[in-house]
C-alpha positions in Angstrom: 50.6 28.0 -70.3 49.7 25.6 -67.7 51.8 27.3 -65.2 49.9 30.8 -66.2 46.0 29.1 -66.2 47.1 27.4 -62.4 48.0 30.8 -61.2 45.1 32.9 -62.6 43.0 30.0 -60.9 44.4 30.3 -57.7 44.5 34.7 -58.1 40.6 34.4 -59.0 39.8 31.8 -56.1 41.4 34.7 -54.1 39.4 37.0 -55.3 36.6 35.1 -54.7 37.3 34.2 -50.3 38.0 37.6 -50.8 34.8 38.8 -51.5 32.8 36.1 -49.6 34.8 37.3 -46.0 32.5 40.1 -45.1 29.4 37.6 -45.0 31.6 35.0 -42.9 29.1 34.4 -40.4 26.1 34.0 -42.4 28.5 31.5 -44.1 28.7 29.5 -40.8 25.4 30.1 -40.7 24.8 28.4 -44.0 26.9 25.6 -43.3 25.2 25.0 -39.7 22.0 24.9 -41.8 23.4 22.1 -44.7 24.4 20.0 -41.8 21.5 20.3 -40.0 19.3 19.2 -42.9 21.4 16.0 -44.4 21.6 15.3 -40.3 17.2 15.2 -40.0 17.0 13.9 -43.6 19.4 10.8 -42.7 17.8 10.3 -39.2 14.2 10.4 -40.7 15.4 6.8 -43.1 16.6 5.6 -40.1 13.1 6.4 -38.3 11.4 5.5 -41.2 13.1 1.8 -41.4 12.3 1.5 -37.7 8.6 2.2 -38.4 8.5 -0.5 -41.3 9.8 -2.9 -39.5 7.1 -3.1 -36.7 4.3 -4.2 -39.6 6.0 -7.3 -40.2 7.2 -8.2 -37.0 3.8 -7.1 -35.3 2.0 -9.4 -38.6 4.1 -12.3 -37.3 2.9 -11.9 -33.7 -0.4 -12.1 -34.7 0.0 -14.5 -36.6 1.2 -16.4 -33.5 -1.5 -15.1 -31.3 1.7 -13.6 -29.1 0.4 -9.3 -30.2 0.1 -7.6 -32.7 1.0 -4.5 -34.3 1.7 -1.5 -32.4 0.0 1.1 -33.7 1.1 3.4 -30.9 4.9 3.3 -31.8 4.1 3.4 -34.8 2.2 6.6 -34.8 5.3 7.9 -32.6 8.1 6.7 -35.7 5.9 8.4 -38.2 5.4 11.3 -35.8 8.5 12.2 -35.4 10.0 11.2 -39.2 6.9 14.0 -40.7 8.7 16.7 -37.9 12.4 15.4 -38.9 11.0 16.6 -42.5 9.5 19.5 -42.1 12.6 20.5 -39.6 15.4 19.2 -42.5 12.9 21.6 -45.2 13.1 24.4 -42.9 16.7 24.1 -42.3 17.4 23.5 -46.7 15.3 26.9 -47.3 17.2 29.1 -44.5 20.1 28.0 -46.3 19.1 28.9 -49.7 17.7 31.8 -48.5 20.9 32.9 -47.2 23.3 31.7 -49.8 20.7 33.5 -52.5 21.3 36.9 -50.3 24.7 36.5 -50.3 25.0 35.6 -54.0 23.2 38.9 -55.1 24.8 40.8 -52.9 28.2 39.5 -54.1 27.1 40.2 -57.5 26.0 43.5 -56.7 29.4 44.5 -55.4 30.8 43.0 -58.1 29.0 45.1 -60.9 29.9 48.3 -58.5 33.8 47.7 -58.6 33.4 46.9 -62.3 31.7 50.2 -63.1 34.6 52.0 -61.0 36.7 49.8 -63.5 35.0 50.8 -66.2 35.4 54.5 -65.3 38.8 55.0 -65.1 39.7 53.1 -68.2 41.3 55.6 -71.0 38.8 56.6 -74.0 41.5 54.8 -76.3 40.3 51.5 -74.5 36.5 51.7 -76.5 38.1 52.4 -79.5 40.0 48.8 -79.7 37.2 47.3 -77.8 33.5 46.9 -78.7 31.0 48.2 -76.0 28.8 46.0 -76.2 31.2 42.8 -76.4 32.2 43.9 -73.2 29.5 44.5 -71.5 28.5 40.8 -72.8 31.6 39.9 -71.3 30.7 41.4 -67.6 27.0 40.4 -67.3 27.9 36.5 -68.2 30.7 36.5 -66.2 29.3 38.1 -63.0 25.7 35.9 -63.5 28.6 32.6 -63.5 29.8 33.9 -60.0 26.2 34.6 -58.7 25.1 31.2 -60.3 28.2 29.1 -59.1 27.9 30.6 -55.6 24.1 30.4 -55.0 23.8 26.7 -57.1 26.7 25.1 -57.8 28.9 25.0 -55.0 25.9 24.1 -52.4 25.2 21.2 -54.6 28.7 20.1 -54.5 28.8 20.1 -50.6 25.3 18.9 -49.8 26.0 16.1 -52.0 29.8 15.4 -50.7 28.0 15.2 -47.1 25.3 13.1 -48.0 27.2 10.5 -49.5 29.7 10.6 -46.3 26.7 10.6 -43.7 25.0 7.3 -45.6 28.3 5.8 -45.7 28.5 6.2 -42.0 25.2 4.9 -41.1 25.7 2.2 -43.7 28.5 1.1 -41.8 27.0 1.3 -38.6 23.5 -0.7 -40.0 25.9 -3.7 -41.2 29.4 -3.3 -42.0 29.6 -6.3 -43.8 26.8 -5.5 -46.2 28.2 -2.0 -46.8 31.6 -3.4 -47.8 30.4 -5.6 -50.5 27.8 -3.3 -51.9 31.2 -0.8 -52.3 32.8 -3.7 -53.6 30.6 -3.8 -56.2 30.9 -0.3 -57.2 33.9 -0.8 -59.4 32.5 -3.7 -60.9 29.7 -2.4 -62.2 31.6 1.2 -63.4 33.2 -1.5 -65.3 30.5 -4.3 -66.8 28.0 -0.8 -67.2 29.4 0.9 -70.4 30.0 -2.9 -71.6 26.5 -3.5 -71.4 24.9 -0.3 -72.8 27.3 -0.5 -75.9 25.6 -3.8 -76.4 22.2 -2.9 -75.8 
């Protein structure tokens, strides 16, 4: 059974690159636009930390009667983190614009090879099989694909990316902190359900 389940998995994930080759380079594409919005989104923190940092130090050096704050960097950081944003929004909504095309037009040619399907199946197939059972079956399965397609499987690489493009400024902010912030993961996947049982 297991054996049987793998391979129709692997025959429908086929099926699937198969359908999604004719829009390969809107796919690049796509993928040059997820980058290029976790990129601006990860470099406007950065930015953004920069800019918070001058208030204190520029307090303390008034403070000390050595300056003050600079409120012309400061206008610069925050500047440049509102274009990083509106850039990284521009960049998500090409993307979803694109994959939502490509989606539809997936379902689309999905519904027309079905129909052909449909067509050449033998009258005796309608009288063992309900009509509208399987036309249930059809519309809930192709809406899956469009969904999966245009929702699920961005969401699963935008957030795969993410979390690898923090790590790696983590780790170039302070290594040290980053290792025993991850060391604590496990602890707390640990202690957490402990806890809540309790609470």
């Amino acid at each position: 059974m297991k054996g049987n389940q793998k391979t129709s998995l692997l025959f429908s994930l086929k099926r699937l690159v198969g359908l999604c080759r004719p829009f390969r380079f809107l796919l690049v594409v796509c993928t040059l636009m997820i980058f290029a919005s976790i990129a601006f989104t990860i470099f406007t923190s950065l930015i953004f930390a920069q800019a918070i940092d001058l208030i204190p130090d520029g307090s303390l050096k008034s403070i000390m009667n050595t300056g003050g704050i600079d409120f012309a960097a400061l206008g610069k950081l925050l500047l440049c983190c509102i274009l990083l944003y509106i850039a990284s929004t521009i960049a998500s909504s090409v993307q979803s614009w694109i994959l939502a095309g490509i989606a539809n037009k997936i379902g689309q040619n999905l519904r027309n090879q079905i129909n052909d399907k449909l067509n050449r199946l033998p009258i005796s197939y309608f009288d063992t099989h309900r009509s509208g059972d399987t036309l249930a079956l059809i519309i809930n399965d192709v809406k899956a694909i469009t969904l999966g397609l245009n929702q699920g499987v961005p969401q699963i690489f935008v957030g795969t990316l993410t979390v690898i493009g923090v790590l790696i400024v983590m780790f170039i902010t302070d290594w040290l902190m980053t290792l025993v912030a991850l060391s604590l993961l496990p602890l707390s996947v640990f202690f957490l359900p402990v806890i809540m049982s309790r609470s």
